[in-house]
SERO-4910 file (N, C-alpha, C, O; in steps of 0.05 Angstrom, whole numbers):
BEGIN
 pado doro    nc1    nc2    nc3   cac1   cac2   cac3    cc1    cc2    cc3    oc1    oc2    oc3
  Unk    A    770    374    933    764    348    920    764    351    890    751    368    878
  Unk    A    782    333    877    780    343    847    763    325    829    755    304    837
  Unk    A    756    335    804    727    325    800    732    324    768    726    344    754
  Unk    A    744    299    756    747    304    720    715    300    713    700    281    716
  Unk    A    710    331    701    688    333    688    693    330    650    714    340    640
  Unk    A    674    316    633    678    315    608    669    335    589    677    339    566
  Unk    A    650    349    604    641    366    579    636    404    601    638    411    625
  Unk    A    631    415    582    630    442    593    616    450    610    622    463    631
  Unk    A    586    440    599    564    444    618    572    432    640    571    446    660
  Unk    A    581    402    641    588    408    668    607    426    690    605    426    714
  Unk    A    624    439    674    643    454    689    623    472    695    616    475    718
  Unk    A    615    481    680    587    506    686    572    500    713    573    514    734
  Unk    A    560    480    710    535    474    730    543    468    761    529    472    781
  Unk    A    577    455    757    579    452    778    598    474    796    605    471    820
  Unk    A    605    493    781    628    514    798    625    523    810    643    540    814
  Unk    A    596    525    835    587    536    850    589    520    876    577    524    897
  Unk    A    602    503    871    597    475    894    632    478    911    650    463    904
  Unk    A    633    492    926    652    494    946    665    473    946    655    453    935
  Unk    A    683    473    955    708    452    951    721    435    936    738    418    943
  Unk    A    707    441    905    710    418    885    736    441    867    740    465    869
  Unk    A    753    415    847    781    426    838    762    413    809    756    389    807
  Unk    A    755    432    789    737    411    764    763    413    738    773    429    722
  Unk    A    764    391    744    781    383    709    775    380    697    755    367    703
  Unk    A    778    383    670    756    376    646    770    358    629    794    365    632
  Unk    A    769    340    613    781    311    606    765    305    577    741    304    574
  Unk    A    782    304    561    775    289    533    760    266    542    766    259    565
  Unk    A    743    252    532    737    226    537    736    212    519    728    189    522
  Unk    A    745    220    495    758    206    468    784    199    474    793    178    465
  Unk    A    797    214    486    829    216    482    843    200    499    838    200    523
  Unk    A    866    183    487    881    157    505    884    165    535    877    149    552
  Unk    A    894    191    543    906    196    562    887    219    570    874    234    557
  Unk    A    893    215    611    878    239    624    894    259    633    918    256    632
  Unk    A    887    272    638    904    299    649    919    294    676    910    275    689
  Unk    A    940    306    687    961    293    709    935    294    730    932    275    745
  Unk    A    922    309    731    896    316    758    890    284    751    911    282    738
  Unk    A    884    269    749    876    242    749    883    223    762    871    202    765
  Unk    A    913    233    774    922    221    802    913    225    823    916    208    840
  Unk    A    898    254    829    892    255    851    861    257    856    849    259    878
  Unk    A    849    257    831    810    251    819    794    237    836    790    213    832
  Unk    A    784    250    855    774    221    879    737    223    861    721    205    866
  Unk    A    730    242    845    708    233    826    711    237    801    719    257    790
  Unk    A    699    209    787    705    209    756    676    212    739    663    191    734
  Unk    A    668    230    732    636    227    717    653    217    696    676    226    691
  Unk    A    636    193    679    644    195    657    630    201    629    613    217    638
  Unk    A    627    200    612    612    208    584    583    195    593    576    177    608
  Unk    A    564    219    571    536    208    572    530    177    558    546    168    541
  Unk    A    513    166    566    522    128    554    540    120    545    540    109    523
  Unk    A    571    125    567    579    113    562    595     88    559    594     74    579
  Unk    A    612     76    535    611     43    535    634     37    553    644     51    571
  Unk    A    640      4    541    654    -10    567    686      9    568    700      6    588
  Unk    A    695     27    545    713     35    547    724     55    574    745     59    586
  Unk    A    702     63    574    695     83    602    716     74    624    733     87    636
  Unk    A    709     41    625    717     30    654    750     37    651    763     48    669
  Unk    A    756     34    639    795     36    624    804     66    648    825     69    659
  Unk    A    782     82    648    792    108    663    795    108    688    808    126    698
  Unk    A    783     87    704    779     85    732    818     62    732    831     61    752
  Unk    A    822     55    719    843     46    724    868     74    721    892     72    717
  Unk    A    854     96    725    887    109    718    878    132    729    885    154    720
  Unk    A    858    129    751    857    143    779    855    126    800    835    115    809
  Unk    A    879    124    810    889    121    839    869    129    862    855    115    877
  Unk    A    873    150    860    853    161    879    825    163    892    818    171    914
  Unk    A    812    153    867    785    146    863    763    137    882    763    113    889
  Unk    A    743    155    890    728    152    909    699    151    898    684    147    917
  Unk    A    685    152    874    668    165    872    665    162    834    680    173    819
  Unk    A    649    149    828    639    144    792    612    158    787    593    146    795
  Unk    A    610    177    778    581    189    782    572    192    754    587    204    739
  Unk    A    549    182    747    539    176    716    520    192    705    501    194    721
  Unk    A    515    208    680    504    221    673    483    202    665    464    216    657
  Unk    A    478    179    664    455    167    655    435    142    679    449    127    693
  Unk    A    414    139    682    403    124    703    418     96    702    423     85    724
  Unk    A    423     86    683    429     63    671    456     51    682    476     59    670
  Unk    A    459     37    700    488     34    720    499     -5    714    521    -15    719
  Unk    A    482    -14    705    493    -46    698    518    -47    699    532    -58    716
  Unk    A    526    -27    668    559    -28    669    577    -36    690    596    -52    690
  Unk    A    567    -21    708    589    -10    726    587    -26    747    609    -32    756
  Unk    A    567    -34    760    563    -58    783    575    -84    782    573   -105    771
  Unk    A    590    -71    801    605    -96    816    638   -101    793    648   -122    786
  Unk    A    644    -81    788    661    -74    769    680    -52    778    699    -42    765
  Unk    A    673    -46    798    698    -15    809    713    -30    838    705    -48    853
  Unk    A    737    -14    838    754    -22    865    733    -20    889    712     -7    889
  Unk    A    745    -37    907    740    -33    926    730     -9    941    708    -21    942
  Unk    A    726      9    951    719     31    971    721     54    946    738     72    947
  Unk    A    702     50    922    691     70    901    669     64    901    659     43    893
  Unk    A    658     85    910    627     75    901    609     95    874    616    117    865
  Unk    A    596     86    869    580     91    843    553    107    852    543    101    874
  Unk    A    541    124    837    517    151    837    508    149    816    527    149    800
  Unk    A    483    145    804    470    148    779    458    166    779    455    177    801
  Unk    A    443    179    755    434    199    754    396    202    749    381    216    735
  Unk    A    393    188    763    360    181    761    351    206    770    354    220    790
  Unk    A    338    207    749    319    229    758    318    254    738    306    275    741
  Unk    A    333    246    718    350    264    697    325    264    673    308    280    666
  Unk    A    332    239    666    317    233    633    290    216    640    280    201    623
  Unk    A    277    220    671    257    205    671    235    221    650    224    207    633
  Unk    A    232    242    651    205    261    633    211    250    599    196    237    584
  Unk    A    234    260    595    241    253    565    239    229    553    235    225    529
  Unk    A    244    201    580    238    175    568    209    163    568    200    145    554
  Unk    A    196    179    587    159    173    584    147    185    570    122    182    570
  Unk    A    161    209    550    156    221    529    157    199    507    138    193    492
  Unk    A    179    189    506    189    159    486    168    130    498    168    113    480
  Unk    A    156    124    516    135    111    512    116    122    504    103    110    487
  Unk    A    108    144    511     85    145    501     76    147    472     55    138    463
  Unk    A     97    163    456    102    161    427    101    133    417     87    125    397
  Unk    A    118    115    434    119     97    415    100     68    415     98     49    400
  Unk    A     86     78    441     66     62    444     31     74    432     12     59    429
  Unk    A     32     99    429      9    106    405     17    105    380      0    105    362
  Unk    A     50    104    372     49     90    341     41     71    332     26     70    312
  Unk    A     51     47    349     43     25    348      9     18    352     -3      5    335
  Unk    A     -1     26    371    -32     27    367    -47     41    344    -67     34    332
  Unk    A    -32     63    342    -54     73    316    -35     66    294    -42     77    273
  Unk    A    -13     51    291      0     37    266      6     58    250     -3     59    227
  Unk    A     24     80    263     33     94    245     53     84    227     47     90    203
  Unk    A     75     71    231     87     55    213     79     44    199     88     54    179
  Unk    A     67     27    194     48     23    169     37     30    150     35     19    128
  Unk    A     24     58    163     17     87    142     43    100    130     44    110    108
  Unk    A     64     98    149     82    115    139     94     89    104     95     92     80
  Unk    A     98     73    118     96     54     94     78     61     71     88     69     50
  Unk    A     50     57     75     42     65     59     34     94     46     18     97     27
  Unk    A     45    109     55     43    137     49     73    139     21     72    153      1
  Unk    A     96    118     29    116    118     13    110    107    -15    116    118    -37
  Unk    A     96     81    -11     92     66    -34     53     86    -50     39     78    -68
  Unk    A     51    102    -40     32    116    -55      2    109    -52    -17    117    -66
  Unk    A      1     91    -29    -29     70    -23    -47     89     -5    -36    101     13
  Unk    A    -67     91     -8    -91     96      7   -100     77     19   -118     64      9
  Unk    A    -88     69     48    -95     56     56   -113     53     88   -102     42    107
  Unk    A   -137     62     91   -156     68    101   -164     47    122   -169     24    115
  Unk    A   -164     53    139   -174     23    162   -182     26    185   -185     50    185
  Unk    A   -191     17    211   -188     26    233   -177     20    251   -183     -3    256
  Unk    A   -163     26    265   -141     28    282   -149     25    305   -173     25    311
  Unk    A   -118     20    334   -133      8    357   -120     35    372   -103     48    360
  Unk    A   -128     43    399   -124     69    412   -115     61    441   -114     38    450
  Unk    A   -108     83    453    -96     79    476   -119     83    500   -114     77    523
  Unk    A   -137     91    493   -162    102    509   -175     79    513   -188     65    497
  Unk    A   -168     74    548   -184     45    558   -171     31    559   -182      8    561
  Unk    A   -148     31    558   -128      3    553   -120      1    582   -116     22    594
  Unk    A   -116    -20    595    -99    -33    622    -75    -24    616    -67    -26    592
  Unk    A    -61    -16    630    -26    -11    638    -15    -17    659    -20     -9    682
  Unk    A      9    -38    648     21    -42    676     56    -33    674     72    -41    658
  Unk    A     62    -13    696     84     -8    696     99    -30    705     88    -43    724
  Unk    A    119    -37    697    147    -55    710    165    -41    722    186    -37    710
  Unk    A    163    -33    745    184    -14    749    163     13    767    139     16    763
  Unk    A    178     32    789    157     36    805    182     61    817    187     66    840
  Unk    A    195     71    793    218     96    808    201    124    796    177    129    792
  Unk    A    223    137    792    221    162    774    209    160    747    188    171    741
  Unk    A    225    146    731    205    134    701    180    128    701    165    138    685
  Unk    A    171    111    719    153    102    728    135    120    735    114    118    722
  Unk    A    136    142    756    116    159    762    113    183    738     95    200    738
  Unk    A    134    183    716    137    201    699    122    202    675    114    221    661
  Unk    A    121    173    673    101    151    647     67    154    654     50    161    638
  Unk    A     64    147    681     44    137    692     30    168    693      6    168    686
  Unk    A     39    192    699     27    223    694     20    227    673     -1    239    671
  Unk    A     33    220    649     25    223    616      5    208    609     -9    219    592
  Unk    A     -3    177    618    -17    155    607    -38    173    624    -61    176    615
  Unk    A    -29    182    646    -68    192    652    -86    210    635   -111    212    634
  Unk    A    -66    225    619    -86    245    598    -92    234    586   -103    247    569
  Unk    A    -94    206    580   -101    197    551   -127    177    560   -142    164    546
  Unk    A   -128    179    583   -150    165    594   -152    130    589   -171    118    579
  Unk    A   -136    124    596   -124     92    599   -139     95    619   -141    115    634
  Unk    A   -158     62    623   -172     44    644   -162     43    667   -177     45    687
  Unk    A   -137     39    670   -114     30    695    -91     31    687    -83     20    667
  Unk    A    -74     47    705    -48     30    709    -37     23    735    -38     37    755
  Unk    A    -25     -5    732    -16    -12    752     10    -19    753     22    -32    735
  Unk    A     22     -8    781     52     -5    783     58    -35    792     41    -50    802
  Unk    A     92    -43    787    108    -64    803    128    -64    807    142    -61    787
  Unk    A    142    -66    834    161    -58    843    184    -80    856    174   -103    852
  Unk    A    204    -82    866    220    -97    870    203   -116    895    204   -140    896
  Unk    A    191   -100    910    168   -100    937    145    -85    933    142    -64    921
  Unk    A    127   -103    950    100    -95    946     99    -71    970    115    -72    989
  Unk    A     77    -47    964     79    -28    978     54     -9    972     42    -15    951
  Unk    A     45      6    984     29     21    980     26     35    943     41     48    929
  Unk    A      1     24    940     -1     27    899     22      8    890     21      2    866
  Unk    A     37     -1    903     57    -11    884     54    -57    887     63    -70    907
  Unk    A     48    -64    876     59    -94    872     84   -104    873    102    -89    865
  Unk    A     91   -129    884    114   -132    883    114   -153    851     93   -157    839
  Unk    A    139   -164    842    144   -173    817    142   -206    824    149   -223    808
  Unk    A    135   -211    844    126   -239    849     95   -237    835     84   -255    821
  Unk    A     88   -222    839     58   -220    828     45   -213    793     22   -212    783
  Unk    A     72   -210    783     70   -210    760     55   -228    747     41   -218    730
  Unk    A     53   -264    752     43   -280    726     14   -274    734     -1   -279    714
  Unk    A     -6   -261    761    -27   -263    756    -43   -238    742    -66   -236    733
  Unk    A    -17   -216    746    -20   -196    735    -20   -183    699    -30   -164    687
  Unk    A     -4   -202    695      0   -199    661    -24   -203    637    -27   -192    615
  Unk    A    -45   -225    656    -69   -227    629    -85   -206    639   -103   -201    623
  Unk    A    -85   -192    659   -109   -170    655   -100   -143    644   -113   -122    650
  Unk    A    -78   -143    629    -61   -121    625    -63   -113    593    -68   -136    584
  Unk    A    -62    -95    568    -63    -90    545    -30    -85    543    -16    -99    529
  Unk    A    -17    -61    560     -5    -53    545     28    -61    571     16    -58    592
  Unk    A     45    -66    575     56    -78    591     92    -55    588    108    -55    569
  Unk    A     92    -41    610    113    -24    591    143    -24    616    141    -18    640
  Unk    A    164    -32    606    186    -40    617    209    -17    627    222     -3    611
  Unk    A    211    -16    650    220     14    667    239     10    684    248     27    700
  Unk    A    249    -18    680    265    -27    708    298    -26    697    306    -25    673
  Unk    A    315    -26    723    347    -31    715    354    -53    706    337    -71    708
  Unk    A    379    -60    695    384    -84    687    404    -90    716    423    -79    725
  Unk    A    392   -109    725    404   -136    754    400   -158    746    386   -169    729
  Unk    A    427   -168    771    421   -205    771    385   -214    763    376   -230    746
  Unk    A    368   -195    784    340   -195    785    324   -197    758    310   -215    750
  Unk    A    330   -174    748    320   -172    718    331   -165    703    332   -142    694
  Unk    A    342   -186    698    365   -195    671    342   -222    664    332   -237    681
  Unk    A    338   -222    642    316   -246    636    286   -253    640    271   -273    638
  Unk    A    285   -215    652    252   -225    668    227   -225    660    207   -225    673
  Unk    A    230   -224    633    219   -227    614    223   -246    586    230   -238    563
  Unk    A    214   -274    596    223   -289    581    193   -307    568    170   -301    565
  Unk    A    205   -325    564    175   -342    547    149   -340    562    127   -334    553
  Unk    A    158   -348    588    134   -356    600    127   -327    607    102   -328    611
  Unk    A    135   -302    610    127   -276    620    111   -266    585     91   -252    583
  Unk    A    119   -274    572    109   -262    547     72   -280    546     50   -271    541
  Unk    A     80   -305    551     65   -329    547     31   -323    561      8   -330    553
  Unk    A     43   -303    586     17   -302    607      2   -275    596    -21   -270    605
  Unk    A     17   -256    574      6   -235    568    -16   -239    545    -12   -248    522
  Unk    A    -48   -228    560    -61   -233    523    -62   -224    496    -52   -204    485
  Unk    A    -77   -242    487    -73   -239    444    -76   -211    444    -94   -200    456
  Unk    A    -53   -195    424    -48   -169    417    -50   -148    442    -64   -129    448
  Unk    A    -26   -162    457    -20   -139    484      2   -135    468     11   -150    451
  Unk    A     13   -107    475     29    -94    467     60    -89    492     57    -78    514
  Unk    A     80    -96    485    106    -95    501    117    -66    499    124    -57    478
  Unk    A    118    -55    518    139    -25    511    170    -34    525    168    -45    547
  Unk    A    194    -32    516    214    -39    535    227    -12    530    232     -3    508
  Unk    A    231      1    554    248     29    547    265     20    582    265     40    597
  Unk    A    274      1    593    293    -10    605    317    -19    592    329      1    585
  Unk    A    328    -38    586    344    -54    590    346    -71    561    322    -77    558
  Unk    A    359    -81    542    351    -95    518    356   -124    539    338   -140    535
  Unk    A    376   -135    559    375   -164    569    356   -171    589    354   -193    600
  Unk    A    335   -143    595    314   -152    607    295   -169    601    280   -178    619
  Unk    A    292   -180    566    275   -185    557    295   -217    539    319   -216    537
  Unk    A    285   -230    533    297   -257    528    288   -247    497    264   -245    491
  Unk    A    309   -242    480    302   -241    447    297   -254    436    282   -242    419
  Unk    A    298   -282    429    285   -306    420    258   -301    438    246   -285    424
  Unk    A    247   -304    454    230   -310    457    206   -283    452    181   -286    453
  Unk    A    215   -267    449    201   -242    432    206   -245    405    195   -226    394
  Unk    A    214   -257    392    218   -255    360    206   -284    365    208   -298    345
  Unk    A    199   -292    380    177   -321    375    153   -312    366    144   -313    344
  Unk    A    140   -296    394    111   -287    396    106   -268    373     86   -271    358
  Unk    A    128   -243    369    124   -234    337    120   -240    322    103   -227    309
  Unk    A    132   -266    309    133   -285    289    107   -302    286    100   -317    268
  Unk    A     94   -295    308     67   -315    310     47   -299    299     29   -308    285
  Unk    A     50   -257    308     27   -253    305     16   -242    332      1   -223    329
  Unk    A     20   -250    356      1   -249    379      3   -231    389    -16   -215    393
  Unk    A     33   -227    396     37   -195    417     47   -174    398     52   -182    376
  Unk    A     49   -157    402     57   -126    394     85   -112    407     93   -125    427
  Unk    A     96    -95    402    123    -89    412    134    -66    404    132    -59    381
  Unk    A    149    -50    423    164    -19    414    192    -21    431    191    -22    456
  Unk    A    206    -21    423    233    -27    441    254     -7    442    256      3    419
  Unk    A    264     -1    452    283     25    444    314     17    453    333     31    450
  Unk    A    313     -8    465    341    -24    474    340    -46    462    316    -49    456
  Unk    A    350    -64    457    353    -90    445    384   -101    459    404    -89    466
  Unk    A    375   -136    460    398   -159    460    411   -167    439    396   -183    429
  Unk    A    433   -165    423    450   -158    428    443   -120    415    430   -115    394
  Unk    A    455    -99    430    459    -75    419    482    -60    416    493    -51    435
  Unk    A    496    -53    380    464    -47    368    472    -71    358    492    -86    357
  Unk    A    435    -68    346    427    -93    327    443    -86    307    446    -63    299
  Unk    A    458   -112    297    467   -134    270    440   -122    255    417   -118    263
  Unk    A    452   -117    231    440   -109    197    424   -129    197    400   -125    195
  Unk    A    438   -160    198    423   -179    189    407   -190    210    398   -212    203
  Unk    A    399   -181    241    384   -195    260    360   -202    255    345   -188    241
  Unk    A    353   -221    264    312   -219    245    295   -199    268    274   -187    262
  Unk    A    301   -199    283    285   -172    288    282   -146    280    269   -129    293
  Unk    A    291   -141    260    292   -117    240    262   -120    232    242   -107    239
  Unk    A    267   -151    207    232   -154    201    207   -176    216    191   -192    207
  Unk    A    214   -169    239    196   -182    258    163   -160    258    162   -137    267
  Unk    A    140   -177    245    118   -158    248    114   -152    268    117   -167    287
  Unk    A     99   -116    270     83   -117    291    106   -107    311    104   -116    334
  Unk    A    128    -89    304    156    -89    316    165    -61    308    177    -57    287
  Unk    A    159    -40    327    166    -15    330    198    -13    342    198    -18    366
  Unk    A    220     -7    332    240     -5    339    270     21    337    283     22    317
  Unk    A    274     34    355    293     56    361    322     52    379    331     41    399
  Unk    A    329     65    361    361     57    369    372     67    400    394     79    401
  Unk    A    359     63    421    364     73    442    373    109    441    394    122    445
  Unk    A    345    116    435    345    140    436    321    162    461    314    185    463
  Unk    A    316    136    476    283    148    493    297    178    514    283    195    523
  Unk    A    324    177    517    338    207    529    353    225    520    362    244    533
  Unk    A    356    219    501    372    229    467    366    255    452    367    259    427
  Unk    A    360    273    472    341    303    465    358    321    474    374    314    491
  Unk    A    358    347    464    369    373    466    363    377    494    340    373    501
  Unk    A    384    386    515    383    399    541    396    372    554    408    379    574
  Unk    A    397    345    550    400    319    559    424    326    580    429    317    603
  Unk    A    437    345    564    466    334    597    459    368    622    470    376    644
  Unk    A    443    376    610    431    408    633    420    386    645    431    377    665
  Unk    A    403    378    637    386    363    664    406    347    680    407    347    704
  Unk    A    420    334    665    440    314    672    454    323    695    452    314    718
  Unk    A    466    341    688    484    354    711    456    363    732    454    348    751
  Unk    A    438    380    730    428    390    760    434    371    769    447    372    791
  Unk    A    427    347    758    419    316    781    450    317    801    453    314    826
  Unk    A    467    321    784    491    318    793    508    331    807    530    323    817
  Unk    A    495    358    806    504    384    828    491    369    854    504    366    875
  Unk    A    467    361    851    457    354    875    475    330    894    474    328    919
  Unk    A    490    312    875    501    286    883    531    303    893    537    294    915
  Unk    A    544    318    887    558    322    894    568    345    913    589    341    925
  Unk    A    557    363    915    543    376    937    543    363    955    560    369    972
  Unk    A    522    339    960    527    328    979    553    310    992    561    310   1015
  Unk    A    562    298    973    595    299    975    605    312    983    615    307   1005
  Unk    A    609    334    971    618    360    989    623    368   1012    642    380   1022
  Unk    A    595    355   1023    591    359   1053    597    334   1066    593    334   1090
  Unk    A    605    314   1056    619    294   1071    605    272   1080    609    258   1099
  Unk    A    580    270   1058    549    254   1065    554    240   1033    567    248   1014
  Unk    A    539    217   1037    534    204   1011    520    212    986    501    227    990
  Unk    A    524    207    967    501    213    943    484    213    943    481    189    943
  Unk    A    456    224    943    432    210    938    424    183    931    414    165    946
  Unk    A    431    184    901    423    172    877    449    147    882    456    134    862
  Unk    A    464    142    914    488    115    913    473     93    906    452     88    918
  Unk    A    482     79    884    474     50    876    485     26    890    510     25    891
  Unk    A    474      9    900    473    -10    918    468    -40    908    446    -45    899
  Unk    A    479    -52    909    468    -76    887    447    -76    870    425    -88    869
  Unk    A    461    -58    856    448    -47    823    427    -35    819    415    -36    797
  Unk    A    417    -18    844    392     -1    846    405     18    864    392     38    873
***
């Protein structure tokens, strides 16, 4: 089975996997290597964009899109017929609940602010709000989810409570969200981008959350309706750390640049040294099982 791999590590990680032919493929470069006719799997680059898709047209053969990143929107409902798609969940869950949790105690103890004023030369002395005791509600109820929710316990947060596509043991389903949102401080966003939640966070989801709850979105930037977060900013009420944004990247001139009260990172919450080692184990495992003539793990199914 031949297998265009993009980068080294993966030729590395995976050459132990019986039956696989691994090609290795520019993923800058116009053209793939002749092995591309007969490629029944295409990993392609770590995040990468819509250009990616251009490659699945110039394998024929193609059985199999397997992604170095959890993040699969792209790709749903966008490949031939009888190709199916593997994400790599399970990769960058630790490293991205590392990125909430950073950027949800900046924002509470207002490091940005200091760092501001540490530039302009101010002593500026105050007291600050903490993460200790605060309500948490996860959106989202996978790997990230249990990855976030291990970290927020050292810090001794009041609760967190999970929500899931379905309600389930610890877990809520997302119908239950509007009664769930006012008893919540800090509200932190973990889910894929779907038909489902594409928008699922919009006026009225912001609306039910109380004065100076804090938003984490380390999902999806169209999970969240941008006007209607640069409303509530603009007001003052809610708080926010985002590491994806609608449209991305942000326009120079978007007003959410100076929206107060607005912690913001360029989609970087898996963006760390080791990112494609981890990447690949996930992916020895996905294909391995391929190997053996069984499905992926990690096969995505209408967009989960």
């Amino acid at each position: 089975m031949t297998v265009l791999v993009p980068h080294a590590e993966g030729e590395a990680a995976l050459a132990d996997i019986d039956g696989l032919e691994l090609v290795r493929y520019d993923e800058q470069a116009a053209e793939l290597p002749d092995a591309a006719q007969r490629a029944a799997v295409l990993i392609p680059g770590f995040l990468a964009t819509t250009e990616a898709l251009k490659l699945v047209e110039r394998c024929p053969s193609l059985r199999l899109v397997q992604l170095l990143s959890a993040g699969a929107e792209m790709w749903v409902g966008r490949l031939p017929e009888g190709v199916q798609l593997s994400d790599c969940q399970g990769a960058h869950g630790g490293v991205t609940a590392e990125w909430v949790l950073a950027t949800t105690l900046a924002v509470l103890r207002e490091i940005p602010p200091f760092v501001r004023a540490q530039d302009e030369g101010r002593w500026d002395q105050h007291i600050t709000d903490t993460l200790t005791g605060k309500r948490v509600l996860l959106v989202g109820a996978g790997d990230l989810a249990e990855q976030t929710a291990r970290r927020l316990e050292t810090f001794d947060v009041a609760t967190i409570t999970r929500v899931g596509r379905r309600a389930r043991d610890g877990v809520h389903a997302t119908s239950e969200l509007p009664d769930l949102l006012p008893d919540h401080d800090v509200v932190v966003l973990l889910v894929p981008l779907t038909d489902e939640t594409r928008g699922l966070v919009d006026a009225a989801f912001l609306a039910a959350m109380p004065d100076g709850a804090l938003l984490v979105n380390a999902a999806r930037g169209p999970v969240v309706d941008t006007d209607a977060l640069l409303a509530e900013l603009r007001s003052e009420r809610l708080r926010a750390a985002i590491d994806v944004v609608d449209p991305e990247p942000l326009p120079a001139d978007h007003p959410l640049w100076s929206a107060p009260h607005l912690l913001i990172t360029p989609h970087v919450g898996g963006s760390v040294p080791g990112h494609l080692d981890r990447a690949y184990r996930v992916v020895h495992t996905q294909l391995a099982a391929v190997a053996r003539g069984e499905d992926p793990p990690n096969l995505v199914i209408n967009g989960y």
